[in-house]
C-alpha positions as CSV (number, residue, x, y, z in Angstrom):
1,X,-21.1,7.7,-9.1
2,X,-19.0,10.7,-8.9
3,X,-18.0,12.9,-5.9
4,X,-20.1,15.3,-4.3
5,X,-19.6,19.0,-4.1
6,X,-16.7,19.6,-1.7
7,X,-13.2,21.3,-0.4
8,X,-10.1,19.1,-0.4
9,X,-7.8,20.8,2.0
10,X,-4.1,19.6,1.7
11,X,-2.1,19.9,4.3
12,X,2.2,20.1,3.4
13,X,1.0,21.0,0.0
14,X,4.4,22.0,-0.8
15,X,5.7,18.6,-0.6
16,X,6.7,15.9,-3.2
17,X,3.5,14.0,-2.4
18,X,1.4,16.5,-3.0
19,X,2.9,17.4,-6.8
20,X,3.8,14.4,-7.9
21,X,0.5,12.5,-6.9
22,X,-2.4,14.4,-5.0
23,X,-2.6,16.8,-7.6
24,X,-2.2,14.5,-10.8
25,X,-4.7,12.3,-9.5
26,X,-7.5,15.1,-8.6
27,X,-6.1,16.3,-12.3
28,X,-7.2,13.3,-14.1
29,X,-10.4,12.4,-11.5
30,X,-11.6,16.2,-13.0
31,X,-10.7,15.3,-16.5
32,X,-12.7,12.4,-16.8
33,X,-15.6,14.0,-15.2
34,X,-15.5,12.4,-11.7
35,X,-14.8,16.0,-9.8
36,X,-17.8,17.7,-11.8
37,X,-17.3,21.7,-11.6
38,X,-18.4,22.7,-8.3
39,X,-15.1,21.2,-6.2
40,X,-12.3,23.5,-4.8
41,X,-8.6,22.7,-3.6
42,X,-6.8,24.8,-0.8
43,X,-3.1,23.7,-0.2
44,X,-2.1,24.0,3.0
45,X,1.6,24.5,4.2
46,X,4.3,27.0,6.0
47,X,5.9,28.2,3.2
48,X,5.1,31.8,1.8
49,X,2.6,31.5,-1.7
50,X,-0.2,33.2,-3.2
51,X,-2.8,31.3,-5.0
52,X,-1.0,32.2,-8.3
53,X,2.1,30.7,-7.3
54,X,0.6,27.4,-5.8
55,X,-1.3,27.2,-9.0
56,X,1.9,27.6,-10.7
57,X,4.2,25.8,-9.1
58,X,0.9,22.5,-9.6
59,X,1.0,23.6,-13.4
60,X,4.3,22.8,-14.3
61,X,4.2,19.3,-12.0
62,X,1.0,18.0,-13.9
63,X,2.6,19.5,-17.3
64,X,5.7,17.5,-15.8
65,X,4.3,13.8,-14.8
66,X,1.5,13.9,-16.7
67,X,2.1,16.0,-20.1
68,X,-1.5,17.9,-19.4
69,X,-2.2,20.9,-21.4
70,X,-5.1,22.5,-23.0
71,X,-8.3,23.8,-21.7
72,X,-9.0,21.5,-18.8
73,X,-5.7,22.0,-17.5
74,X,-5.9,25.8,-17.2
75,X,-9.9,25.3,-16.1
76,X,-8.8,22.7,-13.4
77,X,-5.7,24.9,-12.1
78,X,-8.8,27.7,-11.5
79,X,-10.1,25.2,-8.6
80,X,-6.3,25.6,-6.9
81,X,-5.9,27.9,-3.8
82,X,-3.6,28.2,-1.1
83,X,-3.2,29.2,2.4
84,X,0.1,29.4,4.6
85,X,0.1,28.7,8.3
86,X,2.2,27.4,10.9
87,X,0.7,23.7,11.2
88,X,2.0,23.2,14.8
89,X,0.0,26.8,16.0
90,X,-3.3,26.1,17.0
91,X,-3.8,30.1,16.6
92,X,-2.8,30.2,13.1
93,X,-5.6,27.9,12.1
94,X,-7.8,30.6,12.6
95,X,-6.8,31.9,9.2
96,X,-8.3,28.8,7.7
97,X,-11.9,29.8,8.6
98,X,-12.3,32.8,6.5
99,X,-10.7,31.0,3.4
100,X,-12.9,27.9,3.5
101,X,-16.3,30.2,4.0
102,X,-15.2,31.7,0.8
103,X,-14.9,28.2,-1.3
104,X,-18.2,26.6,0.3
105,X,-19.7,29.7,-0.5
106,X,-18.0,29.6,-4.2
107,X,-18.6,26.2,-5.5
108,X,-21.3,25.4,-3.7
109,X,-20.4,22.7,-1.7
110,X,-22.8,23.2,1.9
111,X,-19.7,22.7,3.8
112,X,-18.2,19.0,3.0
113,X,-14.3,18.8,3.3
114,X,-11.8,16.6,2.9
115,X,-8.3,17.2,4.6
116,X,-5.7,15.4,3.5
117,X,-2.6,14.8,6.0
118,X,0.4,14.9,3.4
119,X,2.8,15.9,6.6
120,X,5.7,14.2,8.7
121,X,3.9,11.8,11.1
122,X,4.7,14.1,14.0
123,X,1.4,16.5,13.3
124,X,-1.0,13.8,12.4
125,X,-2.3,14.2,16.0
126,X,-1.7,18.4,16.0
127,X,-3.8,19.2,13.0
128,X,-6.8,17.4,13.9
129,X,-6.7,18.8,17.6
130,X,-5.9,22.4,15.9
131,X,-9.0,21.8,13.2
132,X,-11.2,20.5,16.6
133,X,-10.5,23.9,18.2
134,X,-11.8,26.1,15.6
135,X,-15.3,24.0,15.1
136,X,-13.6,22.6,11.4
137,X,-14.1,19.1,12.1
138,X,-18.1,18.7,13.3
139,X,-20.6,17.3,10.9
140,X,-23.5,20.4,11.3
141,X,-22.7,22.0,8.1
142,X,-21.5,19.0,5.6
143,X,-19.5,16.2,6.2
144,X,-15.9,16.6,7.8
145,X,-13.6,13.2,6.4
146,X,-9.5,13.1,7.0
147,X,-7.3,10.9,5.1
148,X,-3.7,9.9,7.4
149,X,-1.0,8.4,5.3
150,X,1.5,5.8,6.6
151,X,3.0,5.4,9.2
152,X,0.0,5.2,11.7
153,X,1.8,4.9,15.2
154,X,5.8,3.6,14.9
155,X,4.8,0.7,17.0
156,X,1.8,-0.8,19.1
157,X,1.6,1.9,21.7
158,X,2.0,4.9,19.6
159,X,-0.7,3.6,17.2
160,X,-2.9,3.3,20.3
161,X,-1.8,6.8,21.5
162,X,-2.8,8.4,17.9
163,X,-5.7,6.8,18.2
164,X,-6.9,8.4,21.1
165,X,-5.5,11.8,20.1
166,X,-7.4,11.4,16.5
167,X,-11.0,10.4,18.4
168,X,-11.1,13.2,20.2
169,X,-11.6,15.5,17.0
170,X,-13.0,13.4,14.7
171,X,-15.4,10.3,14.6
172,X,-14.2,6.5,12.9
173,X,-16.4,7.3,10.2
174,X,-15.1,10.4,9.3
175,X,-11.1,8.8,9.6
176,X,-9.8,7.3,6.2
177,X,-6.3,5.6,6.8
178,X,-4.6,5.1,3.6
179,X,-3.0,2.6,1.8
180,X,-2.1,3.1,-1.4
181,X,-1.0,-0.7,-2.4
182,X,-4.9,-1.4,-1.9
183,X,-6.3,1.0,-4.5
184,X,-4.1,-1.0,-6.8
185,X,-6.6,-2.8,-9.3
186,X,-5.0,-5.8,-9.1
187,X,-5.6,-6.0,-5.7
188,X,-9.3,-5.5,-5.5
189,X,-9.8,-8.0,-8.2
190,X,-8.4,-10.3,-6.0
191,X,-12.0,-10.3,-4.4
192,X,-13.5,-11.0,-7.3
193,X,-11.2,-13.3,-8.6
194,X,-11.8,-15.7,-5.7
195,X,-15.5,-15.0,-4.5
196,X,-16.9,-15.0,-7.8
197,X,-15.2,-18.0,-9.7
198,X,-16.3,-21.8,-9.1
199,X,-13.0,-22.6,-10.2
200,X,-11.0,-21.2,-7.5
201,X,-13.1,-20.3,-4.1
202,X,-13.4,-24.6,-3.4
203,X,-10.0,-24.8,-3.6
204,X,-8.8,-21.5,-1.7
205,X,-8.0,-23.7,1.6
206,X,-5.9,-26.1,3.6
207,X,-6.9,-29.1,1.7
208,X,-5.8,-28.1,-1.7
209,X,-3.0,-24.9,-1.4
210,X,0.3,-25.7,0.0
211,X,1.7,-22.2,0.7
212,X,1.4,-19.1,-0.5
213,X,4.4,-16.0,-0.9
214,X,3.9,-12.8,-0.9
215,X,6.8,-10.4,-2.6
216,X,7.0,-6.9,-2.3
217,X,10.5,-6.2,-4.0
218,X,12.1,-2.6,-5.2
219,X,15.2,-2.4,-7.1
220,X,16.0,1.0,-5.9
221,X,18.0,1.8,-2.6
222,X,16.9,5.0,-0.1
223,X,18.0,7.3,-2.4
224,X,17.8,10.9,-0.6
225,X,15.7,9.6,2.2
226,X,18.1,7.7,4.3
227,X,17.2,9.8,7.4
228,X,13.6,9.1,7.1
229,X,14.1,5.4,6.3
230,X,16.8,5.1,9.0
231,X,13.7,5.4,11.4
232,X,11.7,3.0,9.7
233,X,13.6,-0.1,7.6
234,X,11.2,-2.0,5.9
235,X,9.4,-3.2,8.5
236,X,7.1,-0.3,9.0
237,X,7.8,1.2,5.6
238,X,6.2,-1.9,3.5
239,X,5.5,-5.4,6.1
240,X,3.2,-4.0,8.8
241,X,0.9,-2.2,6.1
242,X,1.1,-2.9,2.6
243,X,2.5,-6.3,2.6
244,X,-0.5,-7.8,5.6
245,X,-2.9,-5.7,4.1
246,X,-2.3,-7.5,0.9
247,X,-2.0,-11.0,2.9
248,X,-5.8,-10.2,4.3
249,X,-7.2,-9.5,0.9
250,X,-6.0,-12.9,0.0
251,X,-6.9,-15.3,3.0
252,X,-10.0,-13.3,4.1
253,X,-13.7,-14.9,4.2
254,X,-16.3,-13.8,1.9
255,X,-18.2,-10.6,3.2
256,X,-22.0,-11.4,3.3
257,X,-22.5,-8.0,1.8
258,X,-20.4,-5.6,-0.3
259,X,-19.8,-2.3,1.7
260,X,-17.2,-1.0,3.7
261,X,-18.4,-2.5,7.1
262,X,-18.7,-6.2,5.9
263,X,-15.5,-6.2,4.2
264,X,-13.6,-4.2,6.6
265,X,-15.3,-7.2,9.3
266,X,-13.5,-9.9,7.2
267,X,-9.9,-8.4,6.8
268,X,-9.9,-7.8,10.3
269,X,-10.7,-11.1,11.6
270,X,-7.7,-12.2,9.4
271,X,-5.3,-10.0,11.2
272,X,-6.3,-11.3,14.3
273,X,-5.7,-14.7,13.3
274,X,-2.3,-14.0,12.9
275,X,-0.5,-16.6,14.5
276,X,1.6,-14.3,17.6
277,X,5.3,-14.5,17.0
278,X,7.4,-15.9,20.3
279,X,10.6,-15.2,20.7
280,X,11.9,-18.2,19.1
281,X,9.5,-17.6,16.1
282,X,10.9,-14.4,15.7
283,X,14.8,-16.1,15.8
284,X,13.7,-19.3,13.5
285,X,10.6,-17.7,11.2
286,X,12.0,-14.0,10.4
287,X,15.0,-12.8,8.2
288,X,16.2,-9.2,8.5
289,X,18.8,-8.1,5.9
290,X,20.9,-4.5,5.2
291,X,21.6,-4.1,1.6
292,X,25.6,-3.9,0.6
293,X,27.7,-2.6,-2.5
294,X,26.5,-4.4,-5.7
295,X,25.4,-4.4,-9.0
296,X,21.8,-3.7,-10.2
297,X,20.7,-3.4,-13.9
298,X,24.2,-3.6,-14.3
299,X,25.1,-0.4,-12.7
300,X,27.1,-0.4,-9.6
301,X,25.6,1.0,-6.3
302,X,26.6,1.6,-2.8
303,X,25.6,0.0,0.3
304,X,22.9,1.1,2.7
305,X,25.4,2.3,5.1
306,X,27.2,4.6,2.7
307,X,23.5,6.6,1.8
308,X,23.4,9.8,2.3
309,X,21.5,10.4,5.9
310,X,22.3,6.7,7.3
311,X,24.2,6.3,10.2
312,X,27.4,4.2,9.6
313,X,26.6,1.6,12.7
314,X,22.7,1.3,11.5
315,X,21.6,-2.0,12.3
316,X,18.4,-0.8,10.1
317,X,16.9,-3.8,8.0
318,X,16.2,-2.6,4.1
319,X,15.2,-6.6,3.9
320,X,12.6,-8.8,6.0
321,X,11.5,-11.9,5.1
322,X,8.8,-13.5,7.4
323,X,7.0,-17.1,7.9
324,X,3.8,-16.1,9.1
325,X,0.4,-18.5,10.1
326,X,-3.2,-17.8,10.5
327,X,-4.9,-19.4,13.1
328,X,-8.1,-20.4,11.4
329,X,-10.0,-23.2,9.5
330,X,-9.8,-22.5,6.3
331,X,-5.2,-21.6,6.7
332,X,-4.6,-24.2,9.2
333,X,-1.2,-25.7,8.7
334,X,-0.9,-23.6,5.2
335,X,2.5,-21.0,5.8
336,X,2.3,-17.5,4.2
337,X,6.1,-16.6,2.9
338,X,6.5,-12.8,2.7
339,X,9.4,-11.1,1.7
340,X,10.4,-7.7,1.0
341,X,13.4,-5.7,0.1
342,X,15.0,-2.4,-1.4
343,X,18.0,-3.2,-4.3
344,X,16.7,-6.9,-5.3
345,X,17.4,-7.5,-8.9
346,X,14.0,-5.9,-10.1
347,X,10.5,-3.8,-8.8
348,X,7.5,-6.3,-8.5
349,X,4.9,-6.9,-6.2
350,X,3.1,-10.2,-6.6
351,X,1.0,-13.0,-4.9
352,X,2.0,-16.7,-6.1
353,X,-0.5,-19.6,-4.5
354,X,1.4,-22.8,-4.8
355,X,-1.4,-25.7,-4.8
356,X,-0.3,-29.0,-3.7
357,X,0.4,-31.8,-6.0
358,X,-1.7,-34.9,-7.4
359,X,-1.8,-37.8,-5.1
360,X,-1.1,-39.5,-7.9
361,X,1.9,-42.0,-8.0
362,X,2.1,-42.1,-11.7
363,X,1.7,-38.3,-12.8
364,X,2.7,-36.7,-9.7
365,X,6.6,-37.6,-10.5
366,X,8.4,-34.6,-12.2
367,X,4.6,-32.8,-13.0
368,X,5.0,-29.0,-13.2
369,X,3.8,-27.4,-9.7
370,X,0.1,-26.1,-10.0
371,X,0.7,-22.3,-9.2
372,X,-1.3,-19.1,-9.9
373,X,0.6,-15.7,-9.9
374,X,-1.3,-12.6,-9.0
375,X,0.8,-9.4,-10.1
376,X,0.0,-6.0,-8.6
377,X,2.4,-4.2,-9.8
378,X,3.7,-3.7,-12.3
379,X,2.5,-5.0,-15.8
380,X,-0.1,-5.9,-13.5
381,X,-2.4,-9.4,-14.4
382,X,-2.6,-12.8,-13.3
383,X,-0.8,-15.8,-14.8
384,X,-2.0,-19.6,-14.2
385,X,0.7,-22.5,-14.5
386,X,0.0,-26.1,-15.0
387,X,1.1,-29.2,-16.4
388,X,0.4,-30.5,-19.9
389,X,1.9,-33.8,-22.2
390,X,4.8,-33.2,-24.0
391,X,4.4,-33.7,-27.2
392,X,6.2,-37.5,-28.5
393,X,5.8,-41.1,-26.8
394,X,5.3,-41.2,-22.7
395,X,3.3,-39.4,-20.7
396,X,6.1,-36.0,-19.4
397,X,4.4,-32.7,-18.0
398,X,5.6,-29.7,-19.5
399,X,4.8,-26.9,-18.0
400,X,2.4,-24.4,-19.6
401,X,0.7,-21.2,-18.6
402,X,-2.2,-19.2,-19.0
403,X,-1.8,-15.3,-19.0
404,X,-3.8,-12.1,-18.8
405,X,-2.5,-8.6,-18.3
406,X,-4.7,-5.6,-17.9
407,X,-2.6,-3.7,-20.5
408,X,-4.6,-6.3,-23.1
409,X,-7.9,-4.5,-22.1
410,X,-9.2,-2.2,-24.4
411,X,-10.5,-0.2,-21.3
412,X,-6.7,-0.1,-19.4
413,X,-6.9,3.8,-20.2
414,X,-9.7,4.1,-18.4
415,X,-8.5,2.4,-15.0
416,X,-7.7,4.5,-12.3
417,X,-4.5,5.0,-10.4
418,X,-4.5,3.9,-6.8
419,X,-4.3,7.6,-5.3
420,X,-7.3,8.3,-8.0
421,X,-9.4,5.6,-6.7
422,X,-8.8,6.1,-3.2
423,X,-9.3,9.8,-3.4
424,X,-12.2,9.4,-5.3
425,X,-13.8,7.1,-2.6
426,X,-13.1,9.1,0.3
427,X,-14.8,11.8,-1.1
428,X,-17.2,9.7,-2.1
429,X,-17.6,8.2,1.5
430,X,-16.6,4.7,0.6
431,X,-14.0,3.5,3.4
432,X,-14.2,0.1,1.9
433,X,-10.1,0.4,0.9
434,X,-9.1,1.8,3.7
435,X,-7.6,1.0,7.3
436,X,-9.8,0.8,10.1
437,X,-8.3,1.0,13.5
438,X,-9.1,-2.3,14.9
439,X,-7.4,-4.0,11.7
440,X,-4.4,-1.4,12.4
441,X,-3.5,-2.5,16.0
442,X,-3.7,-6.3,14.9
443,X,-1.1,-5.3,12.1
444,X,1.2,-3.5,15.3
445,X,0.4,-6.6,17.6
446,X,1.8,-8.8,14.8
447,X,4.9,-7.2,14.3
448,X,5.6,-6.2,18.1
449,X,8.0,-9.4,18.5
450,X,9.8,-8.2,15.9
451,X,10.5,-4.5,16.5
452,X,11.5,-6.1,20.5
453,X,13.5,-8.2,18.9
454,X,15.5,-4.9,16.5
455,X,15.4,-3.2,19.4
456,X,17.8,-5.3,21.6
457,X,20.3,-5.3,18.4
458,X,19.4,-8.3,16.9
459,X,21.1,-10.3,13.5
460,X,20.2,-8.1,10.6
461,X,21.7,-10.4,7.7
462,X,24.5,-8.3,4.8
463,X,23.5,-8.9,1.2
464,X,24.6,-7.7,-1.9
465,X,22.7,-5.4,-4.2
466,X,21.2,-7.0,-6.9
467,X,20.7,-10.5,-5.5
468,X,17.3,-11.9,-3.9
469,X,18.3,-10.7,0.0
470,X,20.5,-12.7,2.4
471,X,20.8,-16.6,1.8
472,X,19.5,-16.6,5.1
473,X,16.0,-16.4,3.4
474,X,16.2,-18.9,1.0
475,X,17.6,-21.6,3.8
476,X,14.4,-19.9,5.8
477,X,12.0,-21.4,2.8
478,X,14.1,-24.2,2.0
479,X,13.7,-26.3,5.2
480,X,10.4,-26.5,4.8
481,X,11.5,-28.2,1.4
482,X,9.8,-25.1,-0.6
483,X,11.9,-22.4,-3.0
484,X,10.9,-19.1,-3.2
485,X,9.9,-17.5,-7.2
486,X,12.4,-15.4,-8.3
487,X,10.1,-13.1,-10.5
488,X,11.4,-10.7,-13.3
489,X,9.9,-7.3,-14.0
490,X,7.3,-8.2,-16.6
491,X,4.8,-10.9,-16.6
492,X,5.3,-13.7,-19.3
493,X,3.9,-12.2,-22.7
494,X,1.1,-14.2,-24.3
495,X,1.9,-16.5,-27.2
């Protein structure tokens, strides 16, 4: 199914986002047919450009990132416009009714828009308040959607607050929060993965897994957005969204029906099974870390409080690791280890289900733990390990494993990127992969304990670049006699 007729309207459309992945991804969602011809694009920002040198200025980023060139490029960079405003005055939105009766009138498209907000977090309230007071957001003449990047809210309260302030100009269904980690492919096959194999949904439980960790690991540092991060650490920047969205997808129930609704339902329900964090939770189950001087791929880097933008007594945390429980019947009693960090030896993002051992007193001892790895990113696929005879006299387990990668797919080329698939749903008005607010605030609630517990100064644990994070994690694991996976970039190769 492809998208329908519409305007995407951008807003900070001279920003790196909107370069180096809006644009490639509406680029390549046109190239393969998915736009059709009847579709327009109107950055929106406060700096000075005509249409020809937005359309420019997008030219050379796709011919950049994505080597495009030929006829489709030139063709697609026709469907480019631009309009400058001041985004905080509600009077300058004025100039934005004119320019969109043009496109809708163009290309056909009886009024459906899609705004995009790819602005600080400051003005995701102000735009839609400024679009509500010119009559841009009502349904009467086509549908109205808007898509909010992270962060929604910088803590419980202020997510509540935006909330408020977003509902006043525009209805839940017409709200697409995004999250780019869940238009991963890996990720939605997850879903299918579990729900639609008899050889792992009666064993996706308390009786047969005995943990489960969750990684979301970068080997880069801040690099020129200290300032930025400085107000986030990786709490908000990768635990409370990406990293407990991706926990949902894996512990949530099946949804009686496929659609946005149903699914949405079950992830939701998971978040609020979160077990709450008390305060001695927070001191016994959660690890904060601030990366130091080290090396990484063998190159020597500085420590988080020598970035550029970083204040030199941040007690900001580049590293969390967290014990977290869901209070249900399937996850009684089964811990979910999750972990994330900026300068760790190597970028990976990836789910690994321990199952428990064989009661067995003859080949339990020394028998290969039973675990399946999920990898999201990157070299994305999904590796199964088990234990087999060595070959010889006597009865050792060796461990063996069983690999796929999506790159061994004929079809690969054909997958889309996250911001592609995302992008293409929301126009297609399919908010199956994204945020709803209910599912938000349980994700704010969770973490609340935590941001109390920054707040009044507390331990944030040195390590050095290059290593897994403070030893403070591994001792977290390791006294509930458990070791966390120390991935590399690449999943093992078939043989």
């Amino acid at each position: 199914m492809n998208a329908e007729n519409s305007c995407v309207v951008i807003f900070g459309a001279s920003g790196d986002l909107t370069f180096r992945k809006l644009i490639p991804a509406l680029y390549n969602l046109y190239k393969i047919g998915k736009l059709g011809e009847h579709f327009s694009v109107l950055g929106v920002a406060r700096s000075e450009l005509s249409d020809e040198s937005f359309r420019q200025k997008m030219r050379d980023a796709l011919v950049k990132f994505e080597k495009a060139s030929g006829p489709k490029l030139d063709e697609f960079c026709e469907h480019l416009y631009y309009q400058a405003i001041n985004t905080s005055s509600v009077v300058d939105y004025a100039k934005l009714l004119p320019r969109l009766d043009e496109l809708h009138d163009r290309y056909q498209t009886g009024g459906n828009t899609l705004y995009y907000l790819s602005t600080p977090p400051s003005l995701y309230g102000t735009i839609p308040e400024c679009l509500a007071a010119h009559g841009l957001t009502t349904e009467e003449f086509g549908w109205k959607r808007i898509i909010v990047e992270k962060p929604f809210g910088y803590d419980i309260e202020t997510a509540k607050k935006l909330d408020v302030q977003i509902h006043k100009c525009f209805e839940e269904h017409q709200i697409y929060r995004i999250d780019h980690y869940l238009g991963k492919e890996t990720v939605q096959n997850l879903l299918v993965l579990r729900f639609s194999n008899g050889l792992f949904e009666p064993l996706w439980n308390r009786n047969f897994i005995d943990y489960v960790e969750i990684t979301g690991a970068e080997s880069i540092g801040v690099e020129d957005r200290g300032g930025y991060y400085d107000d986030s650490g990786a709490m908000r920047d990768m635990f409370q969204n990406h990293l407990l969205q991706v926990l949902a997808m894996v512990a949530m129930e099946p949804p009686a029906i496929i659609n946005a609704n149903s699914m949405r339902d079950e992830v939701a329900k998971v978040l609020h099974c979160l077990h709450p964090l008390s305060e001695e939770d927070v001191k016994n189950d959660v690890i904060l870390g601030q990366y130091a001087r080290g090396l990484v791929d063998g190159e020597e880097v500085v420590g988080y409080l020598e970035e550029k933008g970083v204040p030199a007594d941040s007690n900001t945390e580049t590293f969390m690791a967290v014990k977290c429980e869901i209070d249900n019947w399937r996850w009684a009693g089964v811990p979910f280890y999750v972990r994330t960090g900026k300068r760790l030896p190597t970028r990976v993002t990836e789910i690994v289900i321990h199952f428990k051992t064989t009661p067995h007193p003859v080949f339990s001892q020394n028998a290969p733990e039973n675990k399946l790895i999920i990898r999201v990113q990157p070299d994305e696929g999904i590796s199964m390990r088990f234990g087999l005879k060595k070959p010889g006299a006597g009865f050792e387990a060796k461990e063996v494993s069983m690999d796929f990668r999506y790159s061994d797919l004929s079809s690969t080329s054909s997958l889309l990127t996250a911001y592609e698939r995302l992008l293409l749903d929301a126009l297609k008005g399919d908010a199956t992969l994204f945020a709803r607010t209910d599912a938000v605030h349980a994700c704010w609630r969770f973490v609340q304990p935590i941001l109390d517990y920054k707040a009044n100064r507390g331990r944030v644990y040195e390590y050095e670049s290059g290593t897994w994070g403070p030893t403070e994690a591994d001792k977290l694991i390791a006294k509930h006699g458990r070791v966390w996976r120390k991935p590399s970039g690449m999943m093992k190769k078939k043989v």
